[in-house]
C-alpha positions in Angstrom: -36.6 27.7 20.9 -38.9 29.8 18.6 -41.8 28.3 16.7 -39.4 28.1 13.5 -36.9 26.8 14.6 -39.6 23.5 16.1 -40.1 23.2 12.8 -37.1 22.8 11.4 -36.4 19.9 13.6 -39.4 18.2 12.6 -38.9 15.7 9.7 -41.0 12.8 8.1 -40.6 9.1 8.9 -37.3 7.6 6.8 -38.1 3.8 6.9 -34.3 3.3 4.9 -32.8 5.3 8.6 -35.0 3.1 10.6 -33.9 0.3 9.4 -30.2 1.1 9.3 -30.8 2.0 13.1 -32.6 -1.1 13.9 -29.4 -3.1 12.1 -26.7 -1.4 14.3 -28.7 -2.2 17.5 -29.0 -6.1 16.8 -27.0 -7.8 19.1 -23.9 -9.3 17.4 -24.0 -13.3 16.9 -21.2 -14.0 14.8 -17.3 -12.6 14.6 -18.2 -11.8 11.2 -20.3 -9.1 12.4 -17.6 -7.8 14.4 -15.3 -8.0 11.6 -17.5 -6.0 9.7 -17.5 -3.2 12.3 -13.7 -3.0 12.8 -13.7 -2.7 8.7 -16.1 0.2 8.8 -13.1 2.6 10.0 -11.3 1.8 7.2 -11.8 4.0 3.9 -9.7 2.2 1.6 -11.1 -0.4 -0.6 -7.4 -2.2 -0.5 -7.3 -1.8 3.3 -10.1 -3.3 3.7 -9.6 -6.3 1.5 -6.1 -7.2 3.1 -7.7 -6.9 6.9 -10.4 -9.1 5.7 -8.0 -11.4 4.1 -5.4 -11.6 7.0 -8.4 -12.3 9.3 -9.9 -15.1 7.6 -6.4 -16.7 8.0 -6.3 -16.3 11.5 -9.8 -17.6 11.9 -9.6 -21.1 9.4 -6.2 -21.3 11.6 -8.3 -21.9 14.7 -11.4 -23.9 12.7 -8.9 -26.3 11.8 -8.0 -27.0 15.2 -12.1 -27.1 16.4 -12.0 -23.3 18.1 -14.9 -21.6 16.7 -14.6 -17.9 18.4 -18.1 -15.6 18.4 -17.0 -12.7 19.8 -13.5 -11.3 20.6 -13.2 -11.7 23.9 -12.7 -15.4 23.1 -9.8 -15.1 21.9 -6.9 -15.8 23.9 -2.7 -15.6 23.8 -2.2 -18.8 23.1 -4.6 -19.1 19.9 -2.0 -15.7 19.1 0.9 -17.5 19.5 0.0 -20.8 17.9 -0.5 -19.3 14.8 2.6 -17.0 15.1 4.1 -20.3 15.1 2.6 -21.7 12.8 3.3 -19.3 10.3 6.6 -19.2 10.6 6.9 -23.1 10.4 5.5 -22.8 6.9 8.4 -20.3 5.9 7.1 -17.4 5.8 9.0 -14.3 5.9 8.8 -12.3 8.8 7.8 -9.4 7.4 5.1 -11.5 6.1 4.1 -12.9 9.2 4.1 -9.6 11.3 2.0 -8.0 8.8 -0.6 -10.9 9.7 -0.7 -10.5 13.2 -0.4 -6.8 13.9 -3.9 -7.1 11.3 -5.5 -9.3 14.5 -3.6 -7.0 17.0 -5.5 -4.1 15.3 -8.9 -6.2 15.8 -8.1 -6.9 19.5 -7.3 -3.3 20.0 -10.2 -1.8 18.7 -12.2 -4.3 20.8 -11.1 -3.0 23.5 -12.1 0.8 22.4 -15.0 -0.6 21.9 -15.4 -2.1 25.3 -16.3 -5.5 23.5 -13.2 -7.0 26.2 -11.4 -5.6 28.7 -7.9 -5.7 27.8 -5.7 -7.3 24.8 -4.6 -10.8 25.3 -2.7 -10.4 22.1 -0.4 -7.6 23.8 1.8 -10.6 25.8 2.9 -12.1 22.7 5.8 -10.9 21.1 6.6 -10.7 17.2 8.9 -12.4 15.1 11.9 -9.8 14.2 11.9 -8.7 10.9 14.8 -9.2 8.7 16.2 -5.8 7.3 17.2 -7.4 4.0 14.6 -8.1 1.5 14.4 -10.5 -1.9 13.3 -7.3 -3.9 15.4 -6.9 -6.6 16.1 -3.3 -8.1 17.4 -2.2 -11.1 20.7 0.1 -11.8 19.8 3.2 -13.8 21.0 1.8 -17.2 18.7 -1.1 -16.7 15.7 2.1 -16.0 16.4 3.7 -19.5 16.2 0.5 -21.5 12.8 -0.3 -19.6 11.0 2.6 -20.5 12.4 3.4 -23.8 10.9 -0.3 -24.8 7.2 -0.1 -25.1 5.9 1.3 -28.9 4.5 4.6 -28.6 2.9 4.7 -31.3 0.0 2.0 -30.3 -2.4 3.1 -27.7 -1.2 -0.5 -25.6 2.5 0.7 -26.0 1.9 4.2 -24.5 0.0 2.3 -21.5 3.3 0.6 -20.4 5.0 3.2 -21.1 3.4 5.6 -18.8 3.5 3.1 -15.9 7.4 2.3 -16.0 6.9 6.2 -15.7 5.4 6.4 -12.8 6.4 3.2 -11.4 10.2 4.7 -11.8 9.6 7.9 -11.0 7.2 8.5 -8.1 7.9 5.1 -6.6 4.5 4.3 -6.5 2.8 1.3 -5.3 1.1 -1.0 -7.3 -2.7 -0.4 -5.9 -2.0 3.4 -5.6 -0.8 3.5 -9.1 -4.0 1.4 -10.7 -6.0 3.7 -8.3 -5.3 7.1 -9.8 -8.3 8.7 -11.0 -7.9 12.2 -13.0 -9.2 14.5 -10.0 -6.4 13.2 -8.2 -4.0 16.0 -10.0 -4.0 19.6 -8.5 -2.4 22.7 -8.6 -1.0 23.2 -5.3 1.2 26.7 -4.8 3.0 26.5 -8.0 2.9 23.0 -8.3 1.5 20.6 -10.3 0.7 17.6 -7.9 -0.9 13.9 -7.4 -2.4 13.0 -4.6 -2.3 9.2 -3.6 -4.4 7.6 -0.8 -1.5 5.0 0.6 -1.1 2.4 2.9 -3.5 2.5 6.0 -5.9 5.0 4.2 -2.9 7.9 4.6 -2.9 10.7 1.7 0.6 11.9 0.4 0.8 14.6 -1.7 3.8 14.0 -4.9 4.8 16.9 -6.8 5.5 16.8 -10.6 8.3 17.1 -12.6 8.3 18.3 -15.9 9.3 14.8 -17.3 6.8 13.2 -15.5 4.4 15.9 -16.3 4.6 16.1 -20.3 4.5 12.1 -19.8 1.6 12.6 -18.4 -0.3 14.6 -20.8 1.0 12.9 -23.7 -0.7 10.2 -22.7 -4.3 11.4 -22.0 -4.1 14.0 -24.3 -6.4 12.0 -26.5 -8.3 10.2 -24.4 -10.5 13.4 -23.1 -10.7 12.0 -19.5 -13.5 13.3 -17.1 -12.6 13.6 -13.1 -14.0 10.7 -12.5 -12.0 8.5 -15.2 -8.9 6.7 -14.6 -5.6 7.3 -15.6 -4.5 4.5 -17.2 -7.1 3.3 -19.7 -6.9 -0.2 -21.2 -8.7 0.8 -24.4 -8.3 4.1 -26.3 -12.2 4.4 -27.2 -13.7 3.0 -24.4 -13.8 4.1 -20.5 -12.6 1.6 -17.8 -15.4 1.6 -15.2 -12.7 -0.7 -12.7 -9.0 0.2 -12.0 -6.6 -1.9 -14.0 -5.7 -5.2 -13.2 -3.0 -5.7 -10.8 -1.6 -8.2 -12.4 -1.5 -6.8 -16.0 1.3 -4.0 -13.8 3.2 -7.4 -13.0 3.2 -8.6 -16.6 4.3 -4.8 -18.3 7.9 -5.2 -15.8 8.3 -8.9 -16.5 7.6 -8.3 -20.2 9.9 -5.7 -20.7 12.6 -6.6 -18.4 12.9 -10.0 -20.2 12.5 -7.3 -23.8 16.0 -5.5 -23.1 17.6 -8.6 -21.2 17.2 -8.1 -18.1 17.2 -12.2 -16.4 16.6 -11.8 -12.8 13.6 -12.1 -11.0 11.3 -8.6 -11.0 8.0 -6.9 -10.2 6.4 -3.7 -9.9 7.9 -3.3 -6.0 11.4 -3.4 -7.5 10.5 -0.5 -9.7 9.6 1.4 -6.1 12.6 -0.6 -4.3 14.4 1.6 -7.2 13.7 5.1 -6.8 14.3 4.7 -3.2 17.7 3.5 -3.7 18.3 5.9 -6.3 17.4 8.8 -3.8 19.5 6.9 -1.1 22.4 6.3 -3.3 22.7 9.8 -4.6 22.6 11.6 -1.2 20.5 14.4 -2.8 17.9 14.2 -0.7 17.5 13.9 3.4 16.3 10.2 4.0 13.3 11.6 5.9 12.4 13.3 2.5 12.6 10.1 1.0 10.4 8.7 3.4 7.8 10.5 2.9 8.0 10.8 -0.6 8.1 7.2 -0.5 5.0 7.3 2.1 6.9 5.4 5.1 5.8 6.7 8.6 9.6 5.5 9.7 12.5 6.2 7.9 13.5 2.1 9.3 11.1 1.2 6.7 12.7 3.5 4.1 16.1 2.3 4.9 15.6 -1.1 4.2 15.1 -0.1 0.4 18.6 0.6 -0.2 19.2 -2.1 -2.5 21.5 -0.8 -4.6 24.4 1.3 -2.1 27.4 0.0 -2.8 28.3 -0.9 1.1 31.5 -2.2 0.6 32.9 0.3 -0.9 31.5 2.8 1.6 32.3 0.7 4.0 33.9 2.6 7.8 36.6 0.1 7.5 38.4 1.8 4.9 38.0 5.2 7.1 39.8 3.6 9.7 43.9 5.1 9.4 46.0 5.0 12.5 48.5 7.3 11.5 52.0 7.2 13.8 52.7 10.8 16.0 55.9 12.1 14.4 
């Protein structure tokens, strides 16, 4: 190694790295600080805050039976399937319930990467079966127009909802990855005009633009002069929203102008996604592994189950079914 080269290797003492190294080599006390490193993986804010969430279940699950666990390799099966049990005593869905322990799965799993335990106790257990029907209720294209022809346009508030029954409609986004979308998220991409949206499980789908959706688009910020940095959808039309919008104000813009135009059945901002799925479903204009990814499924199962809308009956096999008599 030349004498240069030494030297470029050389570097002053960084007490902040010291410390961070001195951190990461404490020995772990608590299964919080495992939790903590499982979560580091994760680049998602959302991701992060529904593993954390999910966990904590788990663990007041065991508290409240006196089984205080300080690392993983305390855990056991049976604390698994207990509170499989228990969750679906309370009624849960199992949807619901299998999102809750694949979360702990994914724990025990990366403890064993990690060599904090030797195997997965957790692998014996099996999960509930989720149901292929769903409560979400979607609505027929009629019921679409009406919703986002509602809002008034000409108030800055009005344009807001507006612009998320847009997108909500449209691009079948999901509620987080809608309040999410930050201006540098749009791109030119070989002719296209597209938005990129960080998903489920920190996976990034690219959407292309129509032209609808587009002139929406910039109708809407046109006077707002929004840097990189800013969100799209701005509460306020003179000041800058340093936070995403409020989940819940998305739930109360559906509900508000579902109830507006007369629509009386139970809705949220998944039904608006449930919608376009069906819509691409029902039409048959699109292969249902198109949709799925559109949609941002990693299994067209998953997409499947969004067909609220087909008409099954009518499409049923049986009325395929014509023994006709040899002449």
């Amino acid at each position: 190694m030349s004498k240069k080269d030494s030297k470029a290797l050389t570097t002053s003492f960084n007490p902040d790295l010291a410390r961070k190294f001195q951190e990461a080599a404490q020995k772990k006390s608590d299964i919080e600080d495992f939790i903590r490193e499982f979560l580091v993986q994760f680049l998602s804010p959302d991701t992060k805050t529904a593993y954390i969430k999910d966990l904590k279940f788990f663990f007041d699950f065991l508290r409240s039976g006196n089984v205080t666990i300080t690392h993983p390799k305390d855990i056991q099966s049976y604390h698994f399937q207990l509170y499989r049990d228990h969750l679906l005593e309370r009624g849960l869905s199992s949807a619901t319930v299998n999102r809750r322990l694949v979360c702990i799965r994914s724990f025990m799993k990366w403890a064993v990467a990690a060599r904090l335990t030797d195997h997965n106790p957790l692998d014996t257990v099996k999960l509930p079966k989720v149901q292929t029907e769903s409560p979400t209720v979607a609505f027929d294209d009629e019921e679409v127009l009406r919703m986002i022809g509602a809002p008034d346009t000409t108030t800055h508030k009005g344009r807001t909802h507006r612009l998320v029954m847009v997108l909500l409609f449209h691009l079948g986004l999901r509620r987080s990855e809608l309040t999410n979308i930050q201006m540098h998220q749009f791109a030119q991409d070989r002719g296209h005009t597209i938005l990129r949206i960080h998903g489920k499980g920190d996976k990034v789908r690219l959407i292309p633009l129509n032209e609808y959706v587009k002139q929406e688009i910039e109708t809407y910020v046109a006077p707002l002069n929004l840097g990189a940095e800013d969100y799209l959808l701005q509460t306020e039309l003179k000041t800058r929203n340093t936070r995403p919008m409020d989940g819940a104000t998305i739930f109360r813009v559906i509900e508000r102008y579902a109830r507006k135009v007369g629509i009386n059945k139970a809705v949220s901002p998944h039904s608006c996604r449930a919608t376009v799925i069906s819509h691409l479903l029902d039409t048959q204009q699109a292969a249902i592994r198109d949709v799925a990814t559109f949609a941002g499924h990693s299994n067209i199962t998953t997409t499947e189950r969004y067909d609220k809308r087909r008409k099954n009956l009518d499409k049923s096999a049986a009325y395929q079914v014509d023994f006709k008599k040899e002449a």
